[in-house]
Structure formats: C-alpha cells, structure tokens
N, CA, C and O atoms as CSV, one atom per row, in Angstrom:
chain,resi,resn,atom,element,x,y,z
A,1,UNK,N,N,61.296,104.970,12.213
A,1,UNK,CA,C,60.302,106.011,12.027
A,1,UNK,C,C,60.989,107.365,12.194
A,1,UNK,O,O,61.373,107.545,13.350
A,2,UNK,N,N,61.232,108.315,11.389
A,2,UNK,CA,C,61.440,109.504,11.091
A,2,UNK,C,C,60.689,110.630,12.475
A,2,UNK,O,O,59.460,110.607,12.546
A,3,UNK,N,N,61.341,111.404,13.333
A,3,UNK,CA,C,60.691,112.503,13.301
A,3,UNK,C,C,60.212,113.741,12.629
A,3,UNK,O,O,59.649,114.734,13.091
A,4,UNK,N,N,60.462,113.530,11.807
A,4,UNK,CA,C,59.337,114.502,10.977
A,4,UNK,C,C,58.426,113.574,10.119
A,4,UNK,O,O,58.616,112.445,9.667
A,5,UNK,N,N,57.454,114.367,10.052
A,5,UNK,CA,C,55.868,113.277,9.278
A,5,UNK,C,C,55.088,114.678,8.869
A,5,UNK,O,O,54.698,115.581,9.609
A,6,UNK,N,N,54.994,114.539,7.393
A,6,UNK,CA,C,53.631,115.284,7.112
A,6,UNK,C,C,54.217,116.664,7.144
A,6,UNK,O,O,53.361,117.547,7.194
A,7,UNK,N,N,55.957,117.230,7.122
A,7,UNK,CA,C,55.852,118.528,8.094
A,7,UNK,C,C,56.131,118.792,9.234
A,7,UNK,O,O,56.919,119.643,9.646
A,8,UNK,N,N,55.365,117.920,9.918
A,8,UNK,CA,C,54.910,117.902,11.517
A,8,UNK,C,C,55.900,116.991,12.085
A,8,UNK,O,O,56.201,115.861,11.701
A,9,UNK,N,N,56.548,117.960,13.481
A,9,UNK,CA,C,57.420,116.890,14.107
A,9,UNK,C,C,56.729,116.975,15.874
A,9,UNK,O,O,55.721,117.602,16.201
A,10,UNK,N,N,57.404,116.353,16.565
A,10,UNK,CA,C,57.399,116.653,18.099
A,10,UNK,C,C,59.122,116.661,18.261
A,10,UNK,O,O,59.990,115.925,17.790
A,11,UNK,N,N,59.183,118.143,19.371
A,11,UNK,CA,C,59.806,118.608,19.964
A,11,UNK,C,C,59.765,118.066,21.630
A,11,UNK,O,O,58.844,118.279,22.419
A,12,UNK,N,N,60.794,117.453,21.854
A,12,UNK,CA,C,60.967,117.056,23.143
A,12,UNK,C,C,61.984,118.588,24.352
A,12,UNK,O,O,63.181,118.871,24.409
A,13,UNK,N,N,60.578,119.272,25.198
A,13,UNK,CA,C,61.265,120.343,25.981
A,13,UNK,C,C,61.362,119.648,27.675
A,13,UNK,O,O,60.459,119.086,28.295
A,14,UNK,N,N,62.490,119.867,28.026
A,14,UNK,CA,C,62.550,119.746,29.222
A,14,UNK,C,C,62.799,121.048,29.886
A,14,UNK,O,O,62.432,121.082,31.061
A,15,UNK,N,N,63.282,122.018,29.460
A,15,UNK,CA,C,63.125,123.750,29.874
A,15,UNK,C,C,62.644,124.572,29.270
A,15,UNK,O,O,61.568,124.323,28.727
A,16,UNK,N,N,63.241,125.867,29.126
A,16,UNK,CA,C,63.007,126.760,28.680
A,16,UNK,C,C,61.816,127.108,27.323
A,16,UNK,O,O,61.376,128.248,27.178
A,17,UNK,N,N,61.492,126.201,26.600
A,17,UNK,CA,C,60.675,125.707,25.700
A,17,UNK,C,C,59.501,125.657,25.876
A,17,UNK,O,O,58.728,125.931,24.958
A,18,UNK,N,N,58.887,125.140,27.617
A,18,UNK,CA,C,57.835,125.098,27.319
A,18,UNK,C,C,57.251,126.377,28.160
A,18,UNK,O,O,56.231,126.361,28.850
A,19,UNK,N,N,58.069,127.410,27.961
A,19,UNK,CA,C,57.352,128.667,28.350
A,19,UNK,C,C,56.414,129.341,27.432
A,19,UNK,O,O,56.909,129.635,26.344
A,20,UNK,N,N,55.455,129.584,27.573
A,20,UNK,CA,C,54.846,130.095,26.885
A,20,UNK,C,C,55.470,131.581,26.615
A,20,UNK,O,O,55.974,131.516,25.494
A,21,UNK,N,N,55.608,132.542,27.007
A,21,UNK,CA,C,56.301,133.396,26.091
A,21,UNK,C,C,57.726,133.277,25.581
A,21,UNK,O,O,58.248,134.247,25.031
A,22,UNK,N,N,58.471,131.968,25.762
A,22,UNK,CA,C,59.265,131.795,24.506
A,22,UNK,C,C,58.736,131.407,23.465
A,22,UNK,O,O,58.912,131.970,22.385
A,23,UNK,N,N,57.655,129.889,23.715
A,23,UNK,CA,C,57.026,129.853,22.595
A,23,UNK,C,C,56.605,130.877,21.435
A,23,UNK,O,O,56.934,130.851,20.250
A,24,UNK,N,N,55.691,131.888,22.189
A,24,UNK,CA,C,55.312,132.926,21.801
A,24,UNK,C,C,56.285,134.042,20.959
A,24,UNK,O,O,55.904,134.712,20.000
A,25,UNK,N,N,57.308,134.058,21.421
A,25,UNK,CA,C,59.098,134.939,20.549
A,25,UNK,C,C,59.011,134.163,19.357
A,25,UNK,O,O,58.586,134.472,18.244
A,26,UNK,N,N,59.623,132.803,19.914
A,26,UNK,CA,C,60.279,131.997,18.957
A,26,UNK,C,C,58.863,131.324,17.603
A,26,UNK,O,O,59.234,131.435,16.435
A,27,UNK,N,N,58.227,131.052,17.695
A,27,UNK,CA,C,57.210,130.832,17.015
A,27,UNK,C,C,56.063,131.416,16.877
A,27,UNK,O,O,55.319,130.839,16.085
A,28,UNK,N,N,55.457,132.788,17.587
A,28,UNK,CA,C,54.338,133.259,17.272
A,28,UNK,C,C,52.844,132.810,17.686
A,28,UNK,O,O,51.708,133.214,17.436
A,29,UNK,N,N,53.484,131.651,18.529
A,29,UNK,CA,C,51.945,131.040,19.062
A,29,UNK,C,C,52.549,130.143,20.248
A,29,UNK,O,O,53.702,129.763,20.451
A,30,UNK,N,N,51.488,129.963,20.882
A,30,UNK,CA,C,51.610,128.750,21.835
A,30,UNK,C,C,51.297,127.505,21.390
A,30,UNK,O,O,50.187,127.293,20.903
A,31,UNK,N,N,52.451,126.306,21.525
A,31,UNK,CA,C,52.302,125.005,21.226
A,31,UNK,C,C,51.344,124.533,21.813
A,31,UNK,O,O,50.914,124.953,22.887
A,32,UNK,N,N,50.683,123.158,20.871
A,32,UNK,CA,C,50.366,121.815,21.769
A,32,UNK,C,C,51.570,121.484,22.003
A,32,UNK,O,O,52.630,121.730,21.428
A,33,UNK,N,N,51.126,120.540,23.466
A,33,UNK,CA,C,51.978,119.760,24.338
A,33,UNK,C,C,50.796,118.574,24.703
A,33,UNK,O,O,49.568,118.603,24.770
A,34,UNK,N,N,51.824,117.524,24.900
A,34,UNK,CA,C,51.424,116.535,25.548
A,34,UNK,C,C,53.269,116.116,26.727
A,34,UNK,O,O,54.423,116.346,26.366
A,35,UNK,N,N,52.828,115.523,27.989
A,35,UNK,CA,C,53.577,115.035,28.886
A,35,UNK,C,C,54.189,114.219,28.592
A,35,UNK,O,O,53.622,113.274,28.044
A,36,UNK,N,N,55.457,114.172,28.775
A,36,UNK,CA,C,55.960,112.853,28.245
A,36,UNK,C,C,57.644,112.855,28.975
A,36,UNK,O,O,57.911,113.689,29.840
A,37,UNK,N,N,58.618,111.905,28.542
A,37,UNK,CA,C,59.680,111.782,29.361
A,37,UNK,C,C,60.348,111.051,28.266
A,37,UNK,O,O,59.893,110.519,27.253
A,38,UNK,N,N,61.948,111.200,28.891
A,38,UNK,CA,C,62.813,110.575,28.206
A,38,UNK,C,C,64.272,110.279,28.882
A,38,UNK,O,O,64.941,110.972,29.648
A,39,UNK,N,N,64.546,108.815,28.236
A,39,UNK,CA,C,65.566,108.246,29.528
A,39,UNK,C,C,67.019,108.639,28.609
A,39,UNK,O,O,67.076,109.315,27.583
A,40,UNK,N,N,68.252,107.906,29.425
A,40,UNK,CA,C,69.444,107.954,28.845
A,40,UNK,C,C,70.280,109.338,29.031
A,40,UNK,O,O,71.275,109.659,28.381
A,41,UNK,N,N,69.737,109.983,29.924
A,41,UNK,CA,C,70.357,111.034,30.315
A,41,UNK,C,C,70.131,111.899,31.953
A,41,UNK,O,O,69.289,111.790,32.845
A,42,UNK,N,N,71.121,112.597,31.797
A,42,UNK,CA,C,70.364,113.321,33.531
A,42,UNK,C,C,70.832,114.677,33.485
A,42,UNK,O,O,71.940,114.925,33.009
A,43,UNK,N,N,70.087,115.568,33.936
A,43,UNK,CA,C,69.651,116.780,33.835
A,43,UNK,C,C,70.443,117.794,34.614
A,43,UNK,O,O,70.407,117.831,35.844
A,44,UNK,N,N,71.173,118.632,33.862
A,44,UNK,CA,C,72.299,119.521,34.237
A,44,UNK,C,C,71.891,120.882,34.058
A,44,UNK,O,O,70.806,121.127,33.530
A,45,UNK,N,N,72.953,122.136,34.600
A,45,UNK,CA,C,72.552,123.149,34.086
A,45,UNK,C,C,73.561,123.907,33.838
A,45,UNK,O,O,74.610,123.938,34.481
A,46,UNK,N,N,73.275,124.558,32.880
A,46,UNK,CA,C,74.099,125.370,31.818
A,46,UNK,C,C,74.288,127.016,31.761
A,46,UNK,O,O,73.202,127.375,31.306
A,47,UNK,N,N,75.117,128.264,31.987
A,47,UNK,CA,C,75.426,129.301,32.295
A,47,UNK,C,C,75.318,130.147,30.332
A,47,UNK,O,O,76.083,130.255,29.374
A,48,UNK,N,N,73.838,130.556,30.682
A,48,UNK,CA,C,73.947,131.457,29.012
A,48,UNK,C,C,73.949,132.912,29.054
A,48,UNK,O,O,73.201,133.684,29.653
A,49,UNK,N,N,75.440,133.229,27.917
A,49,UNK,CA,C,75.585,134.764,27.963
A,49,UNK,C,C,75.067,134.862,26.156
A,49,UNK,O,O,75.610,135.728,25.470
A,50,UNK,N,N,74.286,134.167,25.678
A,50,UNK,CA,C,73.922,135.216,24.028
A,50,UNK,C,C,72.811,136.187,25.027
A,50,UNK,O,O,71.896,135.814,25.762
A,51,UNK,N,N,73.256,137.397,24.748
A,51,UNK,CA,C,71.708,138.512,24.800
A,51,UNK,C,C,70.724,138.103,24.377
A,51,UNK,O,O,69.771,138.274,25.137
A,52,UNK,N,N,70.446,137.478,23.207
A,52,UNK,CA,C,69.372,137.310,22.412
A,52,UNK,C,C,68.392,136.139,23.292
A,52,UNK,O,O,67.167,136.254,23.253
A,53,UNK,N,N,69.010,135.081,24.032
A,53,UNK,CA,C,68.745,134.114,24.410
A,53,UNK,C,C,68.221,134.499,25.732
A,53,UNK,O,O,67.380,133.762,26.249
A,54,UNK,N,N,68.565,135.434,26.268
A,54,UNK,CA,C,68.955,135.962,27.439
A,54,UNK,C,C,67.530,136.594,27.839
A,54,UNK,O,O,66.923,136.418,28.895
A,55,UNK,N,N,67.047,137.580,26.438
A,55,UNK,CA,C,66.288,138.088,26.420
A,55,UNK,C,C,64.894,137.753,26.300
A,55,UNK,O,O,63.934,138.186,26.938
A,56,UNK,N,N,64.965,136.673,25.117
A,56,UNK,CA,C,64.097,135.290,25.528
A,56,UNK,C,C,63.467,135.066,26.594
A,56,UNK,O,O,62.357,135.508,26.892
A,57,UNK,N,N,64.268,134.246,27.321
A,57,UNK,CA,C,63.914,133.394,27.978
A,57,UNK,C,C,63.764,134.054,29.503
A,57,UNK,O,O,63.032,133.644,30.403
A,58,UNK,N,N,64.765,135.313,29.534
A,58,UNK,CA,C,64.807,135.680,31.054
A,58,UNK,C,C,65.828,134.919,32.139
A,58,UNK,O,O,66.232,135.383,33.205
A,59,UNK,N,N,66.020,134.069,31.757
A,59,UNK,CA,C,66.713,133.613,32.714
A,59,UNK,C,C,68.595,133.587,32.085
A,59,UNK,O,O,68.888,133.701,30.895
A,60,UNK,N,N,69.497,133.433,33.081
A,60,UNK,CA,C,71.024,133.220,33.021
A,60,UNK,C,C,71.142,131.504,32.977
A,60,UNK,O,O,71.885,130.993,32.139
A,61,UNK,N,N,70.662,130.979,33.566
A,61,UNK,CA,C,70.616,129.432,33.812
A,61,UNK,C,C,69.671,128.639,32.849
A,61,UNK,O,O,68.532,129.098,32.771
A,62,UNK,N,N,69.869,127.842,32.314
A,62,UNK,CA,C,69.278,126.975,31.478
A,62,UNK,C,C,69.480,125.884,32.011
A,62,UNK,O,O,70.490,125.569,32.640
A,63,UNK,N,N,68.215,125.000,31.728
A,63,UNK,CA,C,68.494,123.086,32.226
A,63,UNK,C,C,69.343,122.657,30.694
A,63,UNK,O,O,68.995,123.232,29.662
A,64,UNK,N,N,70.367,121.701,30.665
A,64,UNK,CA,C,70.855,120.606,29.740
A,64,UNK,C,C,70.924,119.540,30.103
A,64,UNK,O,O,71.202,119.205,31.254
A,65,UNK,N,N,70.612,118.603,28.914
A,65,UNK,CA,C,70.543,116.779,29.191
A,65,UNK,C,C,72.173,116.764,28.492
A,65,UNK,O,O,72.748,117.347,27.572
A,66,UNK,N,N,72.510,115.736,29.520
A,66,UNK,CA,C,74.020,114.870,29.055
A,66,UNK,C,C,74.012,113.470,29.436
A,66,UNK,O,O,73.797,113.044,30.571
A,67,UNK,N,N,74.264,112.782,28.386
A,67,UNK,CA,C,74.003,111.701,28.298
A,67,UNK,C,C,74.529,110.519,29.610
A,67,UNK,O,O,75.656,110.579,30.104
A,68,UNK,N,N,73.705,109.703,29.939
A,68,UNK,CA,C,74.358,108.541,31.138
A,68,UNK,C,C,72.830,107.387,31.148
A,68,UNK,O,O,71.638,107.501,30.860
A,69,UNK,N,N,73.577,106.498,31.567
A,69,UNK,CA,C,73.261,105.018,30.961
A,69,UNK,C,C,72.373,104.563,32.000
A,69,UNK,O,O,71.560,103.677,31.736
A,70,UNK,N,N,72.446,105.170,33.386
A,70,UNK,CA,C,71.540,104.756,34.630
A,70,UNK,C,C,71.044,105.880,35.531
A,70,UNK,O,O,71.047,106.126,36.737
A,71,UNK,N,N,70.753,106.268,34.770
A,71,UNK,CA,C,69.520,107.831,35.080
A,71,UNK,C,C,68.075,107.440,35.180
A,71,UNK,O,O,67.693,106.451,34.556
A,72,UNK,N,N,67.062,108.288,36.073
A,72,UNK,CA,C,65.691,107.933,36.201
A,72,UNK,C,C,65.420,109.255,34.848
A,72,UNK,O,O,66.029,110.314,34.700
A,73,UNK,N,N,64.314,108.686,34.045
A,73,UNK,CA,C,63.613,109.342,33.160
A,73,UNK,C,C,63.778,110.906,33.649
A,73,UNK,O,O,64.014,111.348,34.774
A,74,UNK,N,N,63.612,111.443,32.653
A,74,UNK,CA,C,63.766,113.122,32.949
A,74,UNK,C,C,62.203,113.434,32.335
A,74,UNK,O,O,61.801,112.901,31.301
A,75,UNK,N,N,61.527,114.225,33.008
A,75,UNK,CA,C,60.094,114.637,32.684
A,75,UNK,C,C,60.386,115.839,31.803
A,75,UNK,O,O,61.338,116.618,31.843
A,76,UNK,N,N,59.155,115.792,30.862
A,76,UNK,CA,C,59.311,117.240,30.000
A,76,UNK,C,C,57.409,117.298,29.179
A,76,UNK,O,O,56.344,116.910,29.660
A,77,UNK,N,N,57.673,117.858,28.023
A,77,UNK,CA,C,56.649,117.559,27.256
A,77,UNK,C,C,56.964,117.579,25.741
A,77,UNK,O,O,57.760,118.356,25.214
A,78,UNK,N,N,56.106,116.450,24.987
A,78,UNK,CA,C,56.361,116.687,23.422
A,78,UNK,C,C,55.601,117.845,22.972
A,78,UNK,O,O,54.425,118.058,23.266
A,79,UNK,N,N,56.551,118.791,22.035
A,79,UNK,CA,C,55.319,120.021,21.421
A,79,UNK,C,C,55.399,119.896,19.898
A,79,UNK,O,O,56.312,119.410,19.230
A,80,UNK,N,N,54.531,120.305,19.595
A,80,UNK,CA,C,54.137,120.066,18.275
A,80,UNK,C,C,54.205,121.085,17.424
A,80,UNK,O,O,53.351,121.930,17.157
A,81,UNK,N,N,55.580,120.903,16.908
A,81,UNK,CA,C,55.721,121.961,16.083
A,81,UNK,C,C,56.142,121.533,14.259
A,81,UNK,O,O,56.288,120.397,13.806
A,82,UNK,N,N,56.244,122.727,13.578
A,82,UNK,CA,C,56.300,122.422,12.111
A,82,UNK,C,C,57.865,122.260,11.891
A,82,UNK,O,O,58.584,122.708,12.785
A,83,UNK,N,N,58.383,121.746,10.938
A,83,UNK,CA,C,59.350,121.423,10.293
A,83,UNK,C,C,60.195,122.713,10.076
A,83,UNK,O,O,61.414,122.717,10.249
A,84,UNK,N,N,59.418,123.915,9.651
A,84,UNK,CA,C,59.637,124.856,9.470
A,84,UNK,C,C,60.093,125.757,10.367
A,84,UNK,O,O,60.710,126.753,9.989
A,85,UNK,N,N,59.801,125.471,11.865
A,85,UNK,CA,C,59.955,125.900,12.672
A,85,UNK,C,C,61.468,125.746,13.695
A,85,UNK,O,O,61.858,126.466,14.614
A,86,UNK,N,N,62.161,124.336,13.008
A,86,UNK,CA,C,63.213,124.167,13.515
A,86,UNK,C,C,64.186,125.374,13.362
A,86,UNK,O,O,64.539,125.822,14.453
A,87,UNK,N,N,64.768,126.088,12.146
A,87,UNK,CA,C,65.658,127.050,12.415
A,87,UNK,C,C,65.536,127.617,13.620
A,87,UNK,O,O,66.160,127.379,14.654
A,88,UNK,N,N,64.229,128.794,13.288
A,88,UNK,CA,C,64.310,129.106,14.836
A,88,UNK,C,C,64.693,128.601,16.389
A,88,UNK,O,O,65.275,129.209,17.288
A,89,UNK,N,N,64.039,127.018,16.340
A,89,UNK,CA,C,64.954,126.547,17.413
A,89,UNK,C,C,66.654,126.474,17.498
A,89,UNK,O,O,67.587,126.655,18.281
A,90,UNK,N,N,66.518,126.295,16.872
A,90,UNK,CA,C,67.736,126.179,16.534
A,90,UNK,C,C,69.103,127.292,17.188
A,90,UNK,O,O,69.977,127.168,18.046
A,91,UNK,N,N,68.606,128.546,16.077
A,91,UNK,CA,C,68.994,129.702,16.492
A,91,UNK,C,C,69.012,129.954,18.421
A,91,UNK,O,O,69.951,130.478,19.020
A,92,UNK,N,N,68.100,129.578,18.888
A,92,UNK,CA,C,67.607,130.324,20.244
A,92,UNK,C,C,68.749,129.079,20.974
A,92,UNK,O,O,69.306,129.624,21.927
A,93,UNK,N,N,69.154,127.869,20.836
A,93,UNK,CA,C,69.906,127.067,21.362
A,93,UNK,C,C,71.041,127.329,21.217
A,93,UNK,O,O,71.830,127.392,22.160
A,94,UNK,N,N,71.306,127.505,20.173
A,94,UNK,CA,C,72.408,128.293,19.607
A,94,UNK,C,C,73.534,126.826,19.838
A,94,UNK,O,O,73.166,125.654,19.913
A,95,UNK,N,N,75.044,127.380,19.919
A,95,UNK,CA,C,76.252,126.242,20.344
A,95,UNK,C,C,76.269,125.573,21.668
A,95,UNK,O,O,77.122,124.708,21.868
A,96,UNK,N,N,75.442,125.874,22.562
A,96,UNK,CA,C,75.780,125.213,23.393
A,96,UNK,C,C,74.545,123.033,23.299
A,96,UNK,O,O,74.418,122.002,23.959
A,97,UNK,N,N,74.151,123.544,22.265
A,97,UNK,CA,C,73.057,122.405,22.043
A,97,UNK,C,C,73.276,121.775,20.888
A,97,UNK,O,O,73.801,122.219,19.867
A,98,UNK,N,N,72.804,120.619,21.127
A,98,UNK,CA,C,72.620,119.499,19.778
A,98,UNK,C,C,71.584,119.254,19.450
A,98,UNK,O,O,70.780,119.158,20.378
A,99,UNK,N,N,71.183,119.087,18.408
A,99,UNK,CA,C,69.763,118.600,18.200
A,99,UNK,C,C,69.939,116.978,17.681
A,99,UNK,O,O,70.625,116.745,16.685
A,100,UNK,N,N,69.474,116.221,18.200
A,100,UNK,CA,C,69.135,114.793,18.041
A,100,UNK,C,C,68.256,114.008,17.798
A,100,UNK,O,O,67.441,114.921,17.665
A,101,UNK,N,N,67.660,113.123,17.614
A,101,UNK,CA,C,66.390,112.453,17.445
A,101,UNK,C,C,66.964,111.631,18.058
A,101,UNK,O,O,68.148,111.293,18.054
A,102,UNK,N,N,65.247,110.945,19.161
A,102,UNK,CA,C,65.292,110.356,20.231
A,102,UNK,C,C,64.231,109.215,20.188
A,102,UNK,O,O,64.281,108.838,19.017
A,103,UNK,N,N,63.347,108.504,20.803
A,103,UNK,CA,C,62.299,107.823,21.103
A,103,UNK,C,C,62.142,108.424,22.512
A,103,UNK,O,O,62.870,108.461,23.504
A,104,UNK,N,N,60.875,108.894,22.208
A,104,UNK,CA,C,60.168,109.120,24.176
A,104,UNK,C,C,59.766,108.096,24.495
A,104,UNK,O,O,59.774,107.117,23.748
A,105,UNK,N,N,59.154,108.098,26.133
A,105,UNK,CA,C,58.659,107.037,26.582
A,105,UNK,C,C,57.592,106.612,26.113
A,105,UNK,O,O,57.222,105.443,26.215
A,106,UNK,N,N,56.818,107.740,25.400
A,106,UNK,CA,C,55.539,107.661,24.898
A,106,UNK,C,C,55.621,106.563,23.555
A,106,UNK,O,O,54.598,106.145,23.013
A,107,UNK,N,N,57.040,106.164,23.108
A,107,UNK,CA,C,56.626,105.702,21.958
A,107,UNK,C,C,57.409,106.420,21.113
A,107,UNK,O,O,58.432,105.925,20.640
A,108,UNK,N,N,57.028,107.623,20.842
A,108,UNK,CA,C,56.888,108.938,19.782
A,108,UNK,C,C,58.353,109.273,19.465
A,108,UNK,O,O,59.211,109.450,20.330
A,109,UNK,N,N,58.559,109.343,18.101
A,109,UNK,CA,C,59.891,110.441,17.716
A,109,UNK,C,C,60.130,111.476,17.720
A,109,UNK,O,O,59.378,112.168,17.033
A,110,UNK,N,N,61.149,112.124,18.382
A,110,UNK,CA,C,60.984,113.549,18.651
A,110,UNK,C,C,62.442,113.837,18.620
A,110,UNK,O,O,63.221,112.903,18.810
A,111,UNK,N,N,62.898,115.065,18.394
A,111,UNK,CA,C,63.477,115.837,18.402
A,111,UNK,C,C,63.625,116.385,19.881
A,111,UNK,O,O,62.685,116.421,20.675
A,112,UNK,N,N,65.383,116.963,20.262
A,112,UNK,CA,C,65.537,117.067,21.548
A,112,UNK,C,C,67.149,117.945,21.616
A,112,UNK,O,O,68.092,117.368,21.073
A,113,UNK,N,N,67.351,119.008,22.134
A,113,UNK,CA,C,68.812,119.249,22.542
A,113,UNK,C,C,68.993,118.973,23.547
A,113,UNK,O,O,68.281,118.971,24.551
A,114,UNK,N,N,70.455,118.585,23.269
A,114,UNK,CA,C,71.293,118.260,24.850
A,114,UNK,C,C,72.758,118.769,24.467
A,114,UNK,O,O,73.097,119.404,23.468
A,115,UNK,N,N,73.477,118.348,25.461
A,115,UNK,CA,C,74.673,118.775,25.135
A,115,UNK,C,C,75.516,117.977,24.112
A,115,UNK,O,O,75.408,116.760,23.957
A,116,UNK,N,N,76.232,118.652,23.536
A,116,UNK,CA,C,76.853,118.251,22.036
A,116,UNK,C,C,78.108,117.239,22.370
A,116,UNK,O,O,78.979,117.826,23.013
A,117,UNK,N,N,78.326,116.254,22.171
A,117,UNK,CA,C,79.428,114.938,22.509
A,117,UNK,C,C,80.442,115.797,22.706
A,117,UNK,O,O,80.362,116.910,22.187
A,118,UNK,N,N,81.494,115.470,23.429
A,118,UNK,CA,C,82.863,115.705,23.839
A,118,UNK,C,C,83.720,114.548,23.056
A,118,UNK,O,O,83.694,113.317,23.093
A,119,UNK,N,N,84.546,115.583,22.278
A,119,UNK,CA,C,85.275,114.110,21.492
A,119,UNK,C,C,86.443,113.583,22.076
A,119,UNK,O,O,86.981,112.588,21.590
C-alpha cells in the first residue's frame, strides 16, 4: 500500500511538525492529526544552523529517529497532509533528513524523516 492515496498522504511527526505555528509557516493551516507511533528506531537529537529552519521552528535542537532493531515505539502523530505539500517539507528538513515510507503502529502508511543511512 502506497503512502500517498487520492493526493492525500499521512505524515508521521515526532517533533517539530506538530507545532502548530510551523504547521502554520510551512503549510498555511493547521493539520489533522491523529496519535500514533512507530517502532525500529530511537530518538536522538540533532544541532540546526539553516536560519530559515531556525526561524521556523525556534528552536537550535531538533528530535531525529536513527534506526535500531530493539527500541520501545517512539510516540508522535500522523498528519494529514497533501501530496503537494511535501516540497515544503522537505525544504524545512532540509540535509540533515530522509524522507522514507514506513508502516505505523496504527496500520497506516506514512511518510517520516530520520536520519539519512551512513554508508
């Protein structure tokens, strides 16, 4: 099963994402969310100097997922955003992120950054 359907995908946020005034920058509205979690990784944090990102979000520190095999679920929420809407994510993650498709616990396909493989 594809995360994207119809357009419509879910976005898996475990930070900065589900602020409502990033939402609000980066897309112009506040998402639906629903609660949800996702395993196979454990939850790190990351030192961001883009201005742009900076300015965003407010904060210097960002959470990142890196992958490991015996981690307890990491809590977040799926948001529901358009297809269209990925650049922008995109942009605001910038290099230090990957974008991946995942399965949540919920079931659901979603979309998710973490940190980008080390080769």
């Amino acid at each position: 099963m594809s995360a994207i359907r119809d357009g419509r995908l879910w976005l898996f946020s475990y930070g900065t994402l589900q602020l409502e005034h990033v939402q609000n920058d980066l897309f112009g509205r506040t998402l639906a969310s629903d609660p949800d979690a996702l395993t196979g990784f454990i939850l790190d944090s990351i030192a961001i100097t883009d201005p742009d990102v900076l300015a965003t979000s407010g904060m210097e520190v960002h959470k990142i997922l890196r992958r490991s095999k015996d981690a307890p679920p990491i809590a977040g929420v799926a948001l529901a955003i358009m297809a269209a809407d990925l650049p922008a994510v995109d942009d605001y993650e910038g290099e230090n992120y990957a974008r991946i498709a995942v399965t949540l616990a919920s079931g659901r396909r979603a979309f998710v950054y973490v940190a980008p493989e080390q080769d």
